[in-house]
N, C-alpha and C positions, 0 to 999 in steps of 0.2 A: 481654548484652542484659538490661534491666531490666525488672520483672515489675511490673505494677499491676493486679491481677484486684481486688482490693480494692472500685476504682473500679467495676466492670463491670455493677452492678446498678443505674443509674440513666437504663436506656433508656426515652427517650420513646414514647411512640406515634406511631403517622399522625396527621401532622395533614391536616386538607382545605385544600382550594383554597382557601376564602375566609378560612380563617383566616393561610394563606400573604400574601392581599390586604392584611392589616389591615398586618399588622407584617413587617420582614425580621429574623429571628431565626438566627445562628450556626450554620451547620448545621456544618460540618468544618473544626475548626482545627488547622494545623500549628506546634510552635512547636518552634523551636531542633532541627531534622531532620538527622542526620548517619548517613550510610549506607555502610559499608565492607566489602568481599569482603576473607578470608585473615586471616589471624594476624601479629603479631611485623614482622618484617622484609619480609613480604611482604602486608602490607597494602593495603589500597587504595582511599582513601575516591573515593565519584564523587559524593556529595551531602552538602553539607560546611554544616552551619546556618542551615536556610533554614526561614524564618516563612512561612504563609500564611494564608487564611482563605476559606469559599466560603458565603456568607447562602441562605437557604431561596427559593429560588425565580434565582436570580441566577446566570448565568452569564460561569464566569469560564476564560480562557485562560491556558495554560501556555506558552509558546514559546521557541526555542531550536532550533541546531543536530544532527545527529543526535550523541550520545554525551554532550550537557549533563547527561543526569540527568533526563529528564523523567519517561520511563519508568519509570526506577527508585524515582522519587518514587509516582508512582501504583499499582503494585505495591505499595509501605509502606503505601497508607492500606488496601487488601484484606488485607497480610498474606501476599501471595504469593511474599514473595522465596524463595529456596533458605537455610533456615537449616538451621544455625546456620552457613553458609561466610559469608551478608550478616550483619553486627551494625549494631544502632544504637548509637548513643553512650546515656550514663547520661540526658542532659538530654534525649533526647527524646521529644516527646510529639505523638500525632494522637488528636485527640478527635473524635467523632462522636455529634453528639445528645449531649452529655454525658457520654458512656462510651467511655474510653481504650482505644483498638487497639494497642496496643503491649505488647503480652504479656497479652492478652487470651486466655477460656479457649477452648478448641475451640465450645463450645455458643453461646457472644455471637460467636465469629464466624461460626458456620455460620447463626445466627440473623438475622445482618445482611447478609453476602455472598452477592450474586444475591438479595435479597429488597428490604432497603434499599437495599443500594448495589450497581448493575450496573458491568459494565464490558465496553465494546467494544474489542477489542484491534488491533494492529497487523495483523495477519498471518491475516486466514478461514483459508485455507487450512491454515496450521498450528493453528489454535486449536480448527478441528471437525473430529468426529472422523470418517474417511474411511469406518469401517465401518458409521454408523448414519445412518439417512434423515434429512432435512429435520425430520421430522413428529416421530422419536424425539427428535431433539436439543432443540427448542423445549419440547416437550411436558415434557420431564425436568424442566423449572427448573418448570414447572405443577404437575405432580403431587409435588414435593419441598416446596413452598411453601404451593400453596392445595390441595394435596388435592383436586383436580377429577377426576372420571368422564372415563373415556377421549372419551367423544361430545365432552361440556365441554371436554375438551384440545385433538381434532380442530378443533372447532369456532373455539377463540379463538387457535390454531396458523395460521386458514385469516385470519382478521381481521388479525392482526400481518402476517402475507404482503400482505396487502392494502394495509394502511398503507404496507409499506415500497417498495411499486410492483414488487414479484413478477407477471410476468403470467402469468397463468391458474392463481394459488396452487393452486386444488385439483387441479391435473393436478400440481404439482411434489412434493405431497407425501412420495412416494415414490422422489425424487431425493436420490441421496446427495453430498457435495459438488463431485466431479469432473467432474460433471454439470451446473455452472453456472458462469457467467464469475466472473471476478476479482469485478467489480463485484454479480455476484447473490450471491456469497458472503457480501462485505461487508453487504448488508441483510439477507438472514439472521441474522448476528450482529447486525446492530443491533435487529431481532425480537425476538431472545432476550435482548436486555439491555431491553426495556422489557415481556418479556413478565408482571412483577408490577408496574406501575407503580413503580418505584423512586423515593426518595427524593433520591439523589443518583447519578446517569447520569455514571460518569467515561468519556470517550469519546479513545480511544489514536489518532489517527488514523482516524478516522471515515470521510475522505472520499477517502481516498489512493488508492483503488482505483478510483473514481466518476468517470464522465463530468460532462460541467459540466451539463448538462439534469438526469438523476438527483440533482447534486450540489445545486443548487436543491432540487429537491422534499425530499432528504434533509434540508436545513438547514430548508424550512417547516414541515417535519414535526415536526422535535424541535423549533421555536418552539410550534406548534401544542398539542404533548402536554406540553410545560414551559408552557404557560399555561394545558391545563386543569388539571392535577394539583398545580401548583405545584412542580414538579420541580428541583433546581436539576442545573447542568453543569459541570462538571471539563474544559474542553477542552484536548487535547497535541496538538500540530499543527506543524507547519513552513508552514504555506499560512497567509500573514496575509492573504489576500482573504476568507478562511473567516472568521478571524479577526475582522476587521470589520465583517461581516456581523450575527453572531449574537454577541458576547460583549459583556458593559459594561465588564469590570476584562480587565488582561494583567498576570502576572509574565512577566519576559523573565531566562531560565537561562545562565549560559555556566560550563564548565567545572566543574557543581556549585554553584555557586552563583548566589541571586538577585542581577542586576546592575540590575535597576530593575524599578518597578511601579508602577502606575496606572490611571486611568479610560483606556477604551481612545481616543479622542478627542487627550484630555491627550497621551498619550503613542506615540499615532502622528503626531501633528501637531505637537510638540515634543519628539522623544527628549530626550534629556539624554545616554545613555551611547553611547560609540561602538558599541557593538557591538549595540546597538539600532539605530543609526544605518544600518550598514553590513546590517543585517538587513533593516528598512523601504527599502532603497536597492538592492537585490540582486533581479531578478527577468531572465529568460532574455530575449537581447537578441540584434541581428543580423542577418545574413542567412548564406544558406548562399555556399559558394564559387564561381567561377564554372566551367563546365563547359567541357574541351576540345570544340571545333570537332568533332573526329574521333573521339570516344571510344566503344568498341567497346562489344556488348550485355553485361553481365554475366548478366541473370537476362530469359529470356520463358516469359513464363505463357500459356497459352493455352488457357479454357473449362473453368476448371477448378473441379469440385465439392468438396464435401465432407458428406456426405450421413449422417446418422446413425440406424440404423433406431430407430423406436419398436417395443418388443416387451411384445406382451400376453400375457395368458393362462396358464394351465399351462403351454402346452408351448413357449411364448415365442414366437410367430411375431410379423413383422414387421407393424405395422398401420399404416406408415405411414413418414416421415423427417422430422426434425430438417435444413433444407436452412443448415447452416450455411455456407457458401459456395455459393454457383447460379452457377455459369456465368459465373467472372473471369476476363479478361484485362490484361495490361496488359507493360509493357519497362521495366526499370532497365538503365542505362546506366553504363559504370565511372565511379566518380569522384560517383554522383550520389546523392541521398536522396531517396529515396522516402517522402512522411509516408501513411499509413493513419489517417483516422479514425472515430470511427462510436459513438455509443452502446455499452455494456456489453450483451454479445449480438449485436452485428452481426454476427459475424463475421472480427473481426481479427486475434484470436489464432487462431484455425483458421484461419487463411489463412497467418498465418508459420508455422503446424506444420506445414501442410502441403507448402510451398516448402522446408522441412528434411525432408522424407519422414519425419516422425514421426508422421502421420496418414493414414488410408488416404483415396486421391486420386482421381478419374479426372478425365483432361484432362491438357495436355503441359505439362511442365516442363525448359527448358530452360539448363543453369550452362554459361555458357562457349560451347563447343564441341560439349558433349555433353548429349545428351536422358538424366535419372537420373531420370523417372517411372518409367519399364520395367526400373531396375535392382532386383535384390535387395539386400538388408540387407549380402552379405559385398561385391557390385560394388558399391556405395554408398561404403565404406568408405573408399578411395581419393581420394574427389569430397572428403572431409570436410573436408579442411585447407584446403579453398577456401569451405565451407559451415561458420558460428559462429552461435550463437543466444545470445543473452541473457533471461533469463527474467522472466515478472513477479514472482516471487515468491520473493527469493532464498536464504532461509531454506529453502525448501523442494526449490530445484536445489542445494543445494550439501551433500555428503556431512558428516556429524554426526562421522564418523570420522577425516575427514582434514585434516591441516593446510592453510593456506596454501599452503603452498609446495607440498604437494603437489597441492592442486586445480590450481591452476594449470601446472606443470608437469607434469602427467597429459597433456594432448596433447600437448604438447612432446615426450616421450618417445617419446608410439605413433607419430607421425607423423615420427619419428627427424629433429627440428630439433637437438638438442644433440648434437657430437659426445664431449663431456665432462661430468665433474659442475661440472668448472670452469663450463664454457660456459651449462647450464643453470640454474646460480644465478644466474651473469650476465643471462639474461631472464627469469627470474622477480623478481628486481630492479627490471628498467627496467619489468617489467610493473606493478611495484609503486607506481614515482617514476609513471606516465604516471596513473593514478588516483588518487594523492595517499595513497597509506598509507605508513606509515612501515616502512622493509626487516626491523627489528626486529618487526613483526608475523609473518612468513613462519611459525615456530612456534607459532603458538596456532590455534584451532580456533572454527569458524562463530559458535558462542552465544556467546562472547565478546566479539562485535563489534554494534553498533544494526543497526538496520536497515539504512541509507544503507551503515554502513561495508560489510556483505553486499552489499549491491549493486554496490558498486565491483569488488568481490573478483569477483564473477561477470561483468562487465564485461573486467575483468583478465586472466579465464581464455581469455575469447574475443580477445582481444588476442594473445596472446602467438604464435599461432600463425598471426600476421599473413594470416590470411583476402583472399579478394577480394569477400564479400558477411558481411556479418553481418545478419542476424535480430533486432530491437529490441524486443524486447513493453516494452514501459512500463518502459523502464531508469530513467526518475529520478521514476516516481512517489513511490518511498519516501525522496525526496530532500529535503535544503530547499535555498530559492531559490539561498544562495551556493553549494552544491554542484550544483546544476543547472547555472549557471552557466559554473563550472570542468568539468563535465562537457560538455557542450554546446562552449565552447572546447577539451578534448580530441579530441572525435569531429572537429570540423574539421581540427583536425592533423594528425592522425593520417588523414585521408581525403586530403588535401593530399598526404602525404608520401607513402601507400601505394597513392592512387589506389584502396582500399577503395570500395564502393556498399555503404547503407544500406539497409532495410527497414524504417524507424522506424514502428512502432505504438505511439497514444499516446492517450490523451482530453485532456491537456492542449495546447488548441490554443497559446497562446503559444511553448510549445517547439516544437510542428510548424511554429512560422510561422518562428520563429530558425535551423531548421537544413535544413528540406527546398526541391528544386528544385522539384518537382512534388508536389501531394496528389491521393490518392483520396478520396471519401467514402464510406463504406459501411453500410449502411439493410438489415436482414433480409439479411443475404447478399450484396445486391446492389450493384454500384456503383450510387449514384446523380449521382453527379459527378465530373469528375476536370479536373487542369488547373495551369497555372502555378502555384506559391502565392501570387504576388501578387495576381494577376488571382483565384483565387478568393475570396481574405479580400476584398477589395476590392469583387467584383461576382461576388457567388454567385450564381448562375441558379435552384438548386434552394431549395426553402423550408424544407427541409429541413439545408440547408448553413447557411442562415441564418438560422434558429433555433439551430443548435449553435454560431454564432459571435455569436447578442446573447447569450447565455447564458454565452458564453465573458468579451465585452468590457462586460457591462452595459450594452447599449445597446439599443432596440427593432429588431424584425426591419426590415430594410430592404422 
């Protein structure tokens, strides 16, 4: 890896907004970028000579599959890969403001990283840190950068919350991250990446985790604070609705390298390469299957809470609840998908926790045959191999420790499906081919894989132990369209052949429309609609239903 500290003394200042106005000037060029994990024979480039360029106030899109290299391009321009196992090649170069990050000293990048240049990453939930509050975590990039007074910190801590549609920021302050949805995590991280107005905002999947209502606000927001600051944006995305929303330029990534680029216009309305073609052409499509006549209850819920106390004080007493679920009912039937949807904080994912008894419940829940609200954790145990959960965030369900082959064949084992080691390779195989990974993956381990690829894997795990209900929290948020896709034609198959019922929780309403029989909607806890899914995409009753789907289809509420 080649060293140019030489260069490192020619950092610009801030410049202001109106000088951003006058001229677009160069802010972060990439030229001739080649990135390779491992030495000798076991080398391994994943981003193999790719140019780019992002002008001072201009945002521009990176897209691609999961495992093209996006990520690992955005990590080079911070500096944050795992060296020395990542090398770049000798020719490459990311210049920033004039001053080479590529072996740059410790001081020009602690100088520039989280100051100049933020970055919101893929993953809240793994990126902050579990043990320190909301208030600590934002506050840190404050008091490291601009030296502000605790009040100072509190105070522009309680504004960023604001901005990012945190409700009632100053009561959250002292919420640590376990303590908010997928989607309140995600603006927390985008809080702290604009908490020193940056210069250049690289943004890893921004919106992956977001409702399409939030997902709006979050896109006007960063138009909003990129026009007054003159900000420019780095966006890495699989979602090209986002895409054309807010970017002017796209490079389009496959397999490490740039395979076209352009005005975003130019080249969504005239690809040129296939695989742009097949990308712009690729979005969740269908309906779901049709349902037997006779087919028995798999899953009844019945007025069921989820209730979380608020505790104040010294001595911690209760002053109140968090009523993440009030008072649901509702019947899945074999064979059938149930879509859940609702704003970030409705209460979706507490409502499939709690149909997995991983959340404390009251109200009857009933799998099959038998009522396992009233059972313990060891009579629970039993029920499992009928009960699968897929998680939102699958980096963070999937042990750091163990392979492939062993995540996935972990329930296989306790719930004694293999009578051989023969037998057990054999479906952790087919669990393998059914998600699209290649069987040669079965020996490597979680951080080795994108995002999407975890997600399969976690997907896989719940598979193998052929369930009659799975639990869905947001299985292909971290997906792109072609993988949605093939994933979405998977779950029909596989619900076709096994007679499997879904639990699909999702904010992507397009996928709830391709694969569920019936939707819930869910508002504070509560259902506020429920119903075919034709009949309610089509003629939502609630204003609420139909705000989340003009927001979903770009169209005005009905």
């Amino acid at each position: 890896m080649h060293s140019t500290q030489g260069n490192c003394s020619h950092e610009d200042p801030k410049r202001t907004s109106t000088q951003f106005q006058d001229t677009l000037i160069m802010l972060l060029e990439i030229k001739n970028l080649s990135v390779s994990f491992g030495r000798d024979e076991k080398k391994n480039t994943v981003v193999e000579d790719i140019s780019m360029s992002v002008d001072s106030g201009e945002t521009v899109a990176l897209i691609g599959e999961s495992g093209s290299g996006k990520s690992v391009t955005a990590l080079s321009v911070l500096q944050l890969l795992p060296y020395p196992q990542a090398q770049h090649s000798k020719t490459s170069s990311i210049r920033f403001s004039n001053t080479e990050l590529i072996g740059a000293n410790k001081e020009t990048i602690r100088r520039i990283r989280g100051n100049r240049i933020s970055m919101i990453f893929q993953e809240p939930m793994t990126s902050l840190n579990p043990l320190h509050t909301i208030e600590k975590q934002i506050s840190e990039v404050l008091f490291l950068h601009k030296g502000l007074s605790k009040q100072e910190c509190k105070n522009r801590v309680i504004e960023l919350l604001e901005l990012v549609n945190i409700p009632d920021p100053r009561s959250r302050l002292n919420y640590f991250p376990h303590q908010l949805s997928g989607g309140q995590r995600q603006r927390v991280m985008i809080a702290m990446a604009l908490a020193n107005d940056p210069d250049l905002l690289i943004a890893d999947e921004p919106t992956t985790a977001v409702d399409v209502t939030v997902q709006a606000q979050l896109l006007q927001l960063l138009r909003n604070i990129q026009k007054r600051l003159g900000m420019a944006i780095l966006l890495i995305t699989h979602d090209l609705r986002v895409v054309s929303k807010i970017a002017s330029k796209v490079y389009v990534m496959q397999s490490g390298k740039i395979v076209e680029s352009g005005p975003i216009p130019q080249t969504f309305d005239a690809p040129r390469h296939d695989y742009t073609k097949m990308l712009i052409g690729s979005k969740p499509s269908g309906s779901s299957m049709p349902l037997k006549a006779d087919s028995r209850v798999t899953l009844s819920v019945r007025d069921l809470r989820v209730w979380y106390p608020i505790k104040k004080g010294l001595l911690r007493r209760t002053h109140g609840f968090v009523k993440a679920v009030d008072n649901v009912s509702f019947t899945l039937h074999e064979g059938e998908t149930l879509g859940v949807v609702g704003e970030s904080g409705s209460g979706k994912s507490s409502l499939g926790a709690a149909c997995v008894r991983l959340v404390d419940s009251t109200g009857e829940i009933q799998l099959l045959s038998d009522r396992i609200d009233t059972l313990s954790q060891k009579e629970l145990l039993p029920h499992r191999k009928q009960l699968q959960i897929v998680f939102q965030d699958p980096f963070g369900s999937l042990s750091p420790r163990m392979t492939v082959s062993q995540i996935i064949g972990e329930g296989v084992t306790l719930h004694g499906l293999a009578r051989s080691t023969t037998e057990l390779n054999e479906i952790i195989d087919q669990a393998l081919d059914d998600v699209g990974l290649a069987r040669d993956s079965r020996d490597r381990y979680p951080h080795e894989f994108s995002g999407g690829q975890r997600q399969r894997i976690s997907i896989a795990r719940a598979f193998a132990v052929r369930p009659k209900l799975i639990i869905l929290d947001e299985p292909t948020s971290a997906l792109d369209l072609s993988i949605q896709s093939q994933i979405i034609a998977l779950l029909r198959r596989l619900q076709d052949k096994y007679s499997m019922s879904y639990l699909f929780i999702s904010h992507d309403l397009s996928v709830i429309k391709a694969l569920s029989h019936r939707v819930i909607v869910m508002k504070n806890g509560q259902i506020v609609e429920q119903g075919e899914t034709q009949t309610l995409f089509e003629k939502p009753s609630s204003n609420y239903t139909q705000e989340l789907i003009a927001a979903a289809m770009d169209i005005d509420p009905v």
